[in-house]
BALOBA-1460 file (C-alpha; in Angstrom, 3 decimals):
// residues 172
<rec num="1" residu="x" x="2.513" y="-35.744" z="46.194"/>
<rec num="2" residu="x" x="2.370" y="-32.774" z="44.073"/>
<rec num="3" residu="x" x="4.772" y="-32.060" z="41.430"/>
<rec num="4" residu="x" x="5.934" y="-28.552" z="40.744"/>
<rec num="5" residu="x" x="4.812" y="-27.381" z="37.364"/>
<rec num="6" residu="x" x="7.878" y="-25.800" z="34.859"/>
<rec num="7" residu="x" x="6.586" y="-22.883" z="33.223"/>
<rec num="8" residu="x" x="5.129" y="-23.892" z="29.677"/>
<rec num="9" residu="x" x="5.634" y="-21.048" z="27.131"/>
<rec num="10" residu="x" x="2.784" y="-19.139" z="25.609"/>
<rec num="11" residu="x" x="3.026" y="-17.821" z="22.457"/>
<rec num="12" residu="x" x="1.690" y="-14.308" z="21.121"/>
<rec num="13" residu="x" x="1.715" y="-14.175" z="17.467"/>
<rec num="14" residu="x" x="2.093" y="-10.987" z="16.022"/>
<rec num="15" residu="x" x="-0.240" y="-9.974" z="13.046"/>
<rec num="16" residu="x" x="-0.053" y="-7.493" z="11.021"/>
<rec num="17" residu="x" x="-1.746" y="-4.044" z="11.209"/>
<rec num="18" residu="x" x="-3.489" y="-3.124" z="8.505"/>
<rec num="19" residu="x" x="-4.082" y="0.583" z="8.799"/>
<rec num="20" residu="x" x="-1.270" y="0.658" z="6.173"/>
<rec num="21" residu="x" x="-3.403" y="-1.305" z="3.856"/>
<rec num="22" residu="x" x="-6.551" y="0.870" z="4.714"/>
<rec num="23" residu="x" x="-4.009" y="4.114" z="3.817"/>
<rec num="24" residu="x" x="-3.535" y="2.421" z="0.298"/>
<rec num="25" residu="x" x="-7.419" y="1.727" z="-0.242"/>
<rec num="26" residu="x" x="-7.597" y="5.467" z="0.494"/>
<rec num="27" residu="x" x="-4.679" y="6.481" z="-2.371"/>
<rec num="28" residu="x" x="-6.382" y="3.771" z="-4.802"/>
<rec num="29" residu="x" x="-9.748" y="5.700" z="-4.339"/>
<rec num="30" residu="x" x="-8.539" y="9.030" z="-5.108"/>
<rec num="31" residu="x" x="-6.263" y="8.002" z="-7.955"/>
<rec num="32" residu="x" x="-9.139" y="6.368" z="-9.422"/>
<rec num="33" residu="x" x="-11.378" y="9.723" z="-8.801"/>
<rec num="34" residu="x" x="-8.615" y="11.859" z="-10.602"/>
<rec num="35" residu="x" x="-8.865" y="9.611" z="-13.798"/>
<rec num="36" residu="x" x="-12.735" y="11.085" z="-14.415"/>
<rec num="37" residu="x" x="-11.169" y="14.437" z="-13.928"/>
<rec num="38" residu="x" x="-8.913" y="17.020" z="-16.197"/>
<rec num="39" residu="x" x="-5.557" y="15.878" z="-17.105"/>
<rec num="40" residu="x" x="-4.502" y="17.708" z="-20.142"/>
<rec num="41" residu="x" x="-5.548" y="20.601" z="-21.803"/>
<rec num="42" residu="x" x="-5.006" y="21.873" z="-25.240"/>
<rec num="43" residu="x" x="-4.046" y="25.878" z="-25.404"/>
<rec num="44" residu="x" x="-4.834" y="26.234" z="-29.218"/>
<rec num="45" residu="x" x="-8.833" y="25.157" z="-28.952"/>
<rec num="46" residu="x" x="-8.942" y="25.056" z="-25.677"/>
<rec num="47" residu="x" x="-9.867" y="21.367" z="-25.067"/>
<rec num="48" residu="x" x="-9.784" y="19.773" z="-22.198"/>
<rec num="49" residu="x" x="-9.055" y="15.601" z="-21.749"/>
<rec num="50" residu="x" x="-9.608" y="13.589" z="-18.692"/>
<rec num="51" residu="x" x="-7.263" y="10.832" z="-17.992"/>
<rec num="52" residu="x" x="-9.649" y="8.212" z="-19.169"/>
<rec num="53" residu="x" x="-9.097" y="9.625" z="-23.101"/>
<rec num="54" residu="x" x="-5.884" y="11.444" z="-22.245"/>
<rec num="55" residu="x" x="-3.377" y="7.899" z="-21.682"/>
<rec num="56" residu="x" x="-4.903" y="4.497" z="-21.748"/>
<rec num="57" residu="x" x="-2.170" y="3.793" z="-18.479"/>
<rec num="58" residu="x" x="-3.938" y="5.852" z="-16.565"/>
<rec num="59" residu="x" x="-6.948" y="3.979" z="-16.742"/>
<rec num="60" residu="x" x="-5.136" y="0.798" z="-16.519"/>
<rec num="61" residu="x" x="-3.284" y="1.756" z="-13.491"/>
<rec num="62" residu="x" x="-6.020" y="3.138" z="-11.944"/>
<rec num="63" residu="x" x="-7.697" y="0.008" z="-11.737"/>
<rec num="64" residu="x" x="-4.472" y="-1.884" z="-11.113"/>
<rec num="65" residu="x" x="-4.445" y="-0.151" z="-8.138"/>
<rec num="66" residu="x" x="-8.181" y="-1.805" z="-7.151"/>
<rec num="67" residu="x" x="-6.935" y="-5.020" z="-8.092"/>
<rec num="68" residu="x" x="-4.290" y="-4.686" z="-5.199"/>
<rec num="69" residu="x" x="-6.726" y="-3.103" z="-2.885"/>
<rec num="70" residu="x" x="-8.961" y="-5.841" z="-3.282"/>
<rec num="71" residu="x" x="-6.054" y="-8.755" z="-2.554"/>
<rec num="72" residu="x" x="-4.585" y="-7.118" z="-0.360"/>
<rec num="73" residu="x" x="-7.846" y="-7.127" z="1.860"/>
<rec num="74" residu="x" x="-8.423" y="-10.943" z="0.777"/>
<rec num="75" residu="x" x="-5.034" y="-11.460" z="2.036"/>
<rec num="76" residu="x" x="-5.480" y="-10.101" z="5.343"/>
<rec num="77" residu="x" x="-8.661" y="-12.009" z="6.102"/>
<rec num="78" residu="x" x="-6.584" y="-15.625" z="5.166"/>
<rec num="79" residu="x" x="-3.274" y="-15.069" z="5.709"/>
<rec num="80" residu="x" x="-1.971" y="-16.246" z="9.078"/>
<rec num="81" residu="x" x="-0.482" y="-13.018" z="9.440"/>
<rec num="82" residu="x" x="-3.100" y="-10.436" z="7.772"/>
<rec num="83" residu="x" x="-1.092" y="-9.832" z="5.161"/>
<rec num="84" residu="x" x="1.233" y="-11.173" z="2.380"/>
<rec num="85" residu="x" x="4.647" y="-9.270" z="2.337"/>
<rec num="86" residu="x" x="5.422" y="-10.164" z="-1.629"/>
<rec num="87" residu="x" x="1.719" y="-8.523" z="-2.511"/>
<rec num="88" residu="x" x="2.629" y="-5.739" z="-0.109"/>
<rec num="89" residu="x" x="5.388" y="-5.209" z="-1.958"/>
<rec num="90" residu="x" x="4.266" y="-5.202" z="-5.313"/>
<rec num="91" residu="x" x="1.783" y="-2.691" z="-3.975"/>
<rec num="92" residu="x" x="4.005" y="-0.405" z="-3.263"/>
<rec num="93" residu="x" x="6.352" y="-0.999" z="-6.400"/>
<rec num="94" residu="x" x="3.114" y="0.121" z="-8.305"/>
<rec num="95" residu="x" x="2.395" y="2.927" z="-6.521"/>
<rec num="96" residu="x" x="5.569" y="3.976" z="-6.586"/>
<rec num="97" residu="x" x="5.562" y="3.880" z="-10.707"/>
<rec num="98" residu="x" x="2.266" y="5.575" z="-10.716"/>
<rec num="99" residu="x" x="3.628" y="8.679" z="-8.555"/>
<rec num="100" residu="x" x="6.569" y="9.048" z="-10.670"/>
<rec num="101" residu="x" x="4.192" y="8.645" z="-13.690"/>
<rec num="102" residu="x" x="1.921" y="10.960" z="-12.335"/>
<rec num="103" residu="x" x="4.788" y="13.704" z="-11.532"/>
<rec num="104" residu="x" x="6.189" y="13.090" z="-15.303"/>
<rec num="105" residu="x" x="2.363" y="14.094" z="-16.517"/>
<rec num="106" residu="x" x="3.010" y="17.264" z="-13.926"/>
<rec num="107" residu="x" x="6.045" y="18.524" z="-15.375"/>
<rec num="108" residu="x" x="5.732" y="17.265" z="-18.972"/>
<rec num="109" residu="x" x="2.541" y="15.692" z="-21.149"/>
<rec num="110" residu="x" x="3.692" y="12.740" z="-22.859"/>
<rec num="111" residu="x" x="2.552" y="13.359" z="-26.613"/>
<rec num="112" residu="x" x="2.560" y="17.325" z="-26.509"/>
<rec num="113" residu="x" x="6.179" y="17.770" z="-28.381"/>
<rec num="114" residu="x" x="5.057" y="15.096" z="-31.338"/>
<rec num="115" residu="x" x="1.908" y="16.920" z="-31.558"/>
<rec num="116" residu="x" x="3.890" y="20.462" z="-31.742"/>
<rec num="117" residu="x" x="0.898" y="21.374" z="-29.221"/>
<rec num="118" residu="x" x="0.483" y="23.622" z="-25.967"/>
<rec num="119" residu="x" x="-0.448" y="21.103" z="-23.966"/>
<rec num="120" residu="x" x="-1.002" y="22.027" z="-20.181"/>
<rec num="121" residu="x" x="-1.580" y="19.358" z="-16.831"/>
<rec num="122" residu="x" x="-5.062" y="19.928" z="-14.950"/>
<rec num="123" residu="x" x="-6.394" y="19.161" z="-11.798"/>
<rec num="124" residu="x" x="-6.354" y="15.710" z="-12.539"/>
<rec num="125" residu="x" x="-2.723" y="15.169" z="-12.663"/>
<rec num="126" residu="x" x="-2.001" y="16.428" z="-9.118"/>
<rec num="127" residu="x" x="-4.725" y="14.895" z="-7.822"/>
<rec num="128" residu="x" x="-3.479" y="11.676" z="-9.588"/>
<rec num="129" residu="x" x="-0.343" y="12.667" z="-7.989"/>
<rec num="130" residu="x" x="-1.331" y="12.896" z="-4.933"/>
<rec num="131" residu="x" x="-3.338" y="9.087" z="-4.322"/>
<rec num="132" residu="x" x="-0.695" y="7.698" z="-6.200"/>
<rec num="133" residu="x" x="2.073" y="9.357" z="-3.124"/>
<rec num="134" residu="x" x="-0.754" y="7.900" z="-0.668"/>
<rec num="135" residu="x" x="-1.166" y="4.509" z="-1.869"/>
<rec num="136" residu="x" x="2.733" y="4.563" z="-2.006"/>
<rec num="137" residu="x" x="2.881" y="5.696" z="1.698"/>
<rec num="138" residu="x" x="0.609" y="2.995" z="2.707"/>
<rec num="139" residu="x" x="1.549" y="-0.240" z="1.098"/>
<rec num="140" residu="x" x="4.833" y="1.008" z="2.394"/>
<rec num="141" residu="x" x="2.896" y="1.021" z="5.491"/>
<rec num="142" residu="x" x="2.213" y="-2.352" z="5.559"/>
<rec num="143" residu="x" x="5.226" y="-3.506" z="3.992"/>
<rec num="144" residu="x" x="6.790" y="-2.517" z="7.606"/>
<rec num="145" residu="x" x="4.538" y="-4.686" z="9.358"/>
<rec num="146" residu="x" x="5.767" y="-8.430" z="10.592"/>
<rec num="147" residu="x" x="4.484" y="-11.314" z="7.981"/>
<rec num="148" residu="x" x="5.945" y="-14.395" z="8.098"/>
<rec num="149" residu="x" x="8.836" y="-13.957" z="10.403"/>
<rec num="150" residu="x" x="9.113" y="-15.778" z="13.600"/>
<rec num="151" residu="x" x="11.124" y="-13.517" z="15.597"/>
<rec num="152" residu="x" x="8.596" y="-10.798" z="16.192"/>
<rec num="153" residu="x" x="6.502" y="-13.643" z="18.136"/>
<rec num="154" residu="x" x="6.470" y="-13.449" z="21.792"/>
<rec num="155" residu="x" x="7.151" y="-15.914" z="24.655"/>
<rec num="156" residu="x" x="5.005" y="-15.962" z="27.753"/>
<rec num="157" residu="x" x="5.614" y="-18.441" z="30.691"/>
<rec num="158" residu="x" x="3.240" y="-19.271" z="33.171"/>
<rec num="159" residu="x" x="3.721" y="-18.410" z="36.685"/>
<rec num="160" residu="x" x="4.743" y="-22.059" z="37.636"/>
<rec num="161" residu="x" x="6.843" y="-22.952" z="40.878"/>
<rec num="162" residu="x" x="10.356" y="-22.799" z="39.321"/>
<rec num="163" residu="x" x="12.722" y="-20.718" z="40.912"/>
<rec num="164" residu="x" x="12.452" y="-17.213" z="39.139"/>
<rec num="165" residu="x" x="8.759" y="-17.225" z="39.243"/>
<rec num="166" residu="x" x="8.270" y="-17.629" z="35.230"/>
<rec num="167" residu="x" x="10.165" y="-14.567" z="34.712"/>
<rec num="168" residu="x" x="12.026" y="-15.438" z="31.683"/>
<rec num="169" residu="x" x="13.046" y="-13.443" z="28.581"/>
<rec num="170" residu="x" x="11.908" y="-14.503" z="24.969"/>
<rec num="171" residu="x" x="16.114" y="-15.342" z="23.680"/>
<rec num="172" residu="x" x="15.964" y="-13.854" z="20.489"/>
């Protein structure tokens, strides 16, 4: 006597893919590069400051921005998922700050009217500008991707001896 067998659902679970997260690695690198390079120069003496002694938040952001790269990769080897939507997030809330910071340094250095000095961006500040945009971009990236939520898992039946040949649809 054989029984017939129902179909017995399967489930995929999506993870994450973490090319967005590898995008923000890239933007924390180069932001990080730009603060050993010109950010300000003086047009009276004709110094030059890189954005280690120009702002102390470039610094700190900087390596703010390692600080995520580094959980964010710790996330995605223990989370169930590969990644943590809330650090995500805050990723991208930083990076976000740090490309608007880095466009205020563009069209205006912070200190040059109280210093009643010609004060003029460099290199560094676009190049700031431009792994700050990046690391934006990818944490964004990521932020896209399914975490925690259920309803991007699929359902797949075995091909048991039911009567539509364990062709059902995953109800969302």
């Amino acid at each position: 006597m054989t029984a017939s067998r129902a179909a017995r659902p399967e489930v995929e679970h999506v993870r994450a893919n973490l090319t967005g997260a590898y995008v923000t690695i890239a933007g924390v690198v180069i932001f990080l590069v730009s603060m050993f390079l010109d950010w300000a120069s003086n047009d009276q003496d004709d110094t030059t400051y890189g954005g280690y002694e120009a702002d102390s938040v470039i610094p700190f952001a900087a390596f703010l921005g390692v600080g995520f790269a580094v959980a964010l990769m710790y996330a995605s080897s223990r989370a169930y998922r590969r990644q943590h939507r809330g650090l995500s997030l805050a990723s991208m809330a930083v990076g976000l700050a740090t490309t608007l910071f880095a466009l205020a340094w563009l069209f205006d250095v912070p200190g040059a009217f109280g210093q009643q000095a010609g004060f003029a961006s460099e290199i560094g500040v676009y190049v700031g500008l431009i792994g700050a945009a990046v690391w934006a971009i990818g944490s964004g990236l990521l932020v896209k991707e399914s975490e925690g939520d259920t309803e991007h898992d699929r359902l797949h039946y075995d091909q048991g001896n039911d009567s539509d040949n364990g062709r059902r649809a995953a109800g969302r």
